[in-house]
C-alpha positions as protocol buffer text, in pm:
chain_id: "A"
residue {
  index: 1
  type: UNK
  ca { x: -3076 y: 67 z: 1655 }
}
residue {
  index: 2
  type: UNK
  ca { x: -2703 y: 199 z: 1684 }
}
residue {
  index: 3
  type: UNK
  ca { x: -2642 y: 269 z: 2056 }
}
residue {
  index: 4
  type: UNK
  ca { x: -2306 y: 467 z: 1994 }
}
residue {
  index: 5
  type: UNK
  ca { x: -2324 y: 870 z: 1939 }
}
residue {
  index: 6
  type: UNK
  ca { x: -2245 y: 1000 z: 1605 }
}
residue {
  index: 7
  type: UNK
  ca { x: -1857 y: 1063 z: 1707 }
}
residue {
  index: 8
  type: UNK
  ca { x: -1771 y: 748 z: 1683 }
}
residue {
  index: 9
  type: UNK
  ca { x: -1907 y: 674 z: 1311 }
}
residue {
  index: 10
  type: UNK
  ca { x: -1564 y: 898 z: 1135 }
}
residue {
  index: 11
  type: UNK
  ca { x: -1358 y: 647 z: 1312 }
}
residue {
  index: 12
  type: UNK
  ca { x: -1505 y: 363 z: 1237 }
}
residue {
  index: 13
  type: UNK
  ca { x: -1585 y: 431 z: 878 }
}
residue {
  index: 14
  type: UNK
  ca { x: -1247 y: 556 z: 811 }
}
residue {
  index: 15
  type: UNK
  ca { x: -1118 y: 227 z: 970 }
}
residue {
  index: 16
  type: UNK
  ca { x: -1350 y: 42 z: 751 }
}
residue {
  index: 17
  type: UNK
  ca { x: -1251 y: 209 z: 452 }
}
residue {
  index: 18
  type: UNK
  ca { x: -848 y: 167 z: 495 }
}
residue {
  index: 19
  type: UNK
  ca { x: -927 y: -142 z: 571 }
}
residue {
  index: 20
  type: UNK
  ca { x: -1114 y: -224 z: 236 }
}
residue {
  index: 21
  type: UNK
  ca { x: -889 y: -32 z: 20 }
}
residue {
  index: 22
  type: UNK
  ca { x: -598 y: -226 z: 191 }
}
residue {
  index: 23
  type: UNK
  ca { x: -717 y: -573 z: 146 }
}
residue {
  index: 24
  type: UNK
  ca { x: -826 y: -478 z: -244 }
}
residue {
  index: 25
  type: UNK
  ca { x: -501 y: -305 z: -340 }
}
residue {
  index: 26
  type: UNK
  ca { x: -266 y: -604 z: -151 }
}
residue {
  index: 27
  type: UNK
  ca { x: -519 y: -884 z: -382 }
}
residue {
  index: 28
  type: UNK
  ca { x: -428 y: -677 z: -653 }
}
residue {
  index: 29
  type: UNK
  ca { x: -60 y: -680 z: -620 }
}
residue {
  index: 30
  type: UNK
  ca { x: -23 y: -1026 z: -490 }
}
residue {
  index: 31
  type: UNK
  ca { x: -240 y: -1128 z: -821 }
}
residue {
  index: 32
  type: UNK
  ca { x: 52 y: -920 z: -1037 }
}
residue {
  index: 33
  type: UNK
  ca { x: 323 y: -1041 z: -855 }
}
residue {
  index: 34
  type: UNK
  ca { x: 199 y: -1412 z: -935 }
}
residue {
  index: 35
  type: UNK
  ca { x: 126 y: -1367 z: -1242 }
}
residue {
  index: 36
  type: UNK
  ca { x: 485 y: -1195 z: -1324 }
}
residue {
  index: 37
  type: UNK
  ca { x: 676 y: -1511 z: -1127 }
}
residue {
  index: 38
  type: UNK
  ca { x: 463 y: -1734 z: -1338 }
}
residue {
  index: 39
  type: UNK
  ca { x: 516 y: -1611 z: -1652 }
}
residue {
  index: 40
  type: UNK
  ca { x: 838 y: -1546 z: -1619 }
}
residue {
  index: 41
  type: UNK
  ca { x: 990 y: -1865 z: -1440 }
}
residue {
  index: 42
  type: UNK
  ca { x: 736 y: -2079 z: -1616 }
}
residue {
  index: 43
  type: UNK
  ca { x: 977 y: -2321 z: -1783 }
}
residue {
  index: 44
  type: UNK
  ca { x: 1152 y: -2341 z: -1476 }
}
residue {
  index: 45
  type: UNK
  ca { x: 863 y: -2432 z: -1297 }
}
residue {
  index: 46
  type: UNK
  ca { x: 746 y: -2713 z: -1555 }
}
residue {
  index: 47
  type: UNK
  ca { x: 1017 y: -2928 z: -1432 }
}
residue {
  index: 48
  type: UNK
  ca { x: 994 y: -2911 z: -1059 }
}
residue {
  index: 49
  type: UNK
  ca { x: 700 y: -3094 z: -829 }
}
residue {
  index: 50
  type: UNK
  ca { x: 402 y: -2879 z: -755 }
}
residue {
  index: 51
  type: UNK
  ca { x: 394 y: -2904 z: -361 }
}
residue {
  index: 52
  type: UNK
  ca { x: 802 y: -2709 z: -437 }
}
residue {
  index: 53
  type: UNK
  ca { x: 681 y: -2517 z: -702 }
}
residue {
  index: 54
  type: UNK
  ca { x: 371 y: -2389 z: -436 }
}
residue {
  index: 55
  type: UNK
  ca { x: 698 y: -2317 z: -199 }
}
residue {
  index: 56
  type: UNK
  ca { x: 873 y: -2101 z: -412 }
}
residue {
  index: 57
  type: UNK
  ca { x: 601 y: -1896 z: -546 }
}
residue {
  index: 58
  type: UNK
  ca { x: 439 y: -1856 z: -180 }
}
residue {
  index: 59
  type: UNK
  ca { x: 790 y: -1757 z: -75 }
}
residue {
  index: 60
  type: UNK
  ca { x: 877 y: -1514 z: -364 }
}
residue {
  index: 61
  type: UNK
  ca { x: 501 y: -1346 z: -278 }
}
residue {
  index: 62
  type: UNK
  ca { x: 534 y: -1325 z: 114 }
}
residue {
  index: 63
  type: UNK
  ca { x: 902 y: -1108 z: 113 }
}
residue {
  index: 64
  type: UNK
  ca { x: 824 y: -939 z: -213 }
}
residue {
  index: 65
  type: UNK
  ca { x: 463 y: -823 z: -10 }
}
residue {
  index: 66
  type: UNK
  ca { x: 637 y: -800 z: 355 }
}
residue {
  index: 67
  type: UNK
  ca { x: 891 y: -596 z: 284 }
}
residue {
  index: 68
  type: UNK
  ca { x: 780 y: -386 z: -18 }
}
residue {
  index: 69
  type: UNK
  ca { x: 453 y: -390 z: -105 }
}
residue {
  index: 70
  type: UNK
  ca { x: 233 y: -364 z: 209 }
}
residue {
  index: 71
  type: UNK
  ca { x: 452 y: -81 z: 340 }
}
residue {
  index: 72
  type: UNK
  ca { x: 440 y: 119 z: 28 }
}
residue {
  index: 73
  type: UNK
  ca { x: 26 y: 53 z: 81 }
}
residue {
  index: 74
  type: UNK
  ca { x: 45 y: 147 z: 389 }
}
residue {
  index: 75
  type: UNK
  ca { x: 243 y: 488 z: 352 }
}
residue {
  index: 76
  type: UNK
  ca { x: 4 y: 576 z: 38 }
}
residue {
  index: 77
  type: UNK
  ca { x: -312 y: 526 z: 233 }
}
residue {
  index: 78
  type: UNK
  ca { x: -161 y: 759 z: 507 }
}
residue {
  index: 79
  type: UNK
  ca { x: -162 y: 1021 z: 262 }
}
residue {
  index: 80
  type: UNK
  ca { x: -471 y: 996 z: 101 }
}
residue {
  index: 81
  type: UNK
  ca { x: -672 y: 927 z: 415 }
}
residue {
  index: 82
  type: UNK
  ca { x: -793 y: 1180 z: 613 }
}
residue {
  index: 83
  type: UNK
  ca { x: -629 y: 1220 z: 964 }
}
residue {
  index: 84
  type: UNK
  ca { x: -836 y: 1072 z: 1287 }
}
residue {
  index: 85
  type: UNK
  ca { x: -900 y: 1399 z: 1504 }
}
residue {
  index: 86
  type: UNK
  ca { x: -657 y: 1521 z: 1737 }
}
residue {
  index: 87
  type: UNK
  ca { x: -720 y: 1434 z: 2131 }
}
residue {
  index: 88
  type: UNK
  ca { x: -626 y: 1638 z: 2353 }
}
residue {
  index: 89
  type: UNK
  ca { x: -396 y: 1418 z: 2581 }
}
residue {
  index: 90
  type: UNK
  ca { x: -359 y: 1687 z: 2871 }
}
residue {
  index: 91
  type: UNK
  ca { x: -366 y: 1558 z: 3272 }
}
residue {
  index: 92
  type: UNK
  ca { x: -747 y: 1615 z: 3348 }
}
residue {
  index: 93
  type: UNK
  ca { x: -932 y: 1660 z: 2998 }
}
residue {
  index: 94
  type: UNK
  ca { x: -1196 y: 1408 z: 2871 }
}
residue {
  index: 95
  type: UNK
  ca { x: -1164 y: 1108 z: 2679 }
}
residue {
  index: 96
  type: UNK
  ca { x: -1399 y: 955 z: 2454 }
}
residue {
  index: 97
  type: UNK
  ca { x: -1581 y: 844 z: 2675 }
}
residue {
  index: 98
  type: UNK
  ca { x: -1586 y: 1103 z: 2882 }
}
residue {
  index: 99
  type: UNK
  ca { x: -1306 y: 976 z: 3163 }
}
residue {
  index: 100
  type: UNK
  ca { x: -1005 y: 1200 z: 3240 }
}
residue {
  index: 101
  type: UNK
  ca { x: -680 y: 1105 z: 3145 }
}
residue {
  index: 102
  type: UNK
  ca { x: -558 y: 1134 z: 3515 }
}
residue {
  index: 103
  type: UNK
  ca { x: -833 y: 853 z: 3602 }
}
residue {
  index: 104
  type: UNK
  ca { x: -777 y: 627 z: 3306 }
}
residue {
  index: 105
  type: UNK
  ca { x: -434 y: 425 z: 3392 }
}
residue {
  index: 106
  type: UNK
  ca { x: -426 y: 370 z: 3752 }
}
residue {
  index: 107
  type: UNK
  ca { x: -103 y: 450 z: 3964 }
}
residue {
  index: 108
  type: UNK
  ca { x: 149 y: 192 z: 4017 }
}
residue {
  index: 109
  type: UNK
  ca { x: 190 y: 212 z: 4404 }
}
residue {
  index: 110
  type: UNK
  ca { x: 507 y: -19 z: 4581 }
}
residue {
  index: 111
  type: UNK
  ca { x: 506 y: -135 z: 4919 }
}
């Protein structure tokens, strides 16, 4: 039995599902991005030793997903998900879990 009230489930299931949709649409790419290297460089590749020829590939994949691919993911899911609700971060109002904002981080005090 789920303990946790219902205002908690949007969250989570909107978590879930950036989550999946992330993972699938990065396998996706990284399996295209492979495949293109492969095909393309594959006489290249015939002559070197596989552990290199691992190297390369791995190393073509990681900046070609780092710097393009997972941020170009990431800004399209921010579009097409919906928006987590808006909190209302004034001194004194509620939380999630019910604690003011005041209460929640505790004053630094020096001596």
């Amino acid at each position: 039995m789920d303990q946790q009230p219902d205002i908690y489930k949007p969250a989570r299931t909107r978590r879930l599902r950036a989550q999946v949709t992330m993972t699938l649409t990065a396998w996706a790419i990284a399996f295209l991005v492979v495949m293109a290297v492969s095909t393309v460089f594959d006489d290249e590749f015939e002559s070197i030793p596989r552990p290199l020829r691992a190297l390369v590939l791995s190393g073509v994949l990681v900046v070609l997903m780092v710097n393009l691919v997972m941020p170009a993911i990431s800004a399209g899911l921010s579009r097409r998900l919906p928006a987590p609700p808006v909190t209302d971060r004034r001194p004194g109002a509620a939380n999630r879990r019910g604690d003011s904002h005041e209460h929640a981080r505790p004053e630094k005090r020096f001596r």
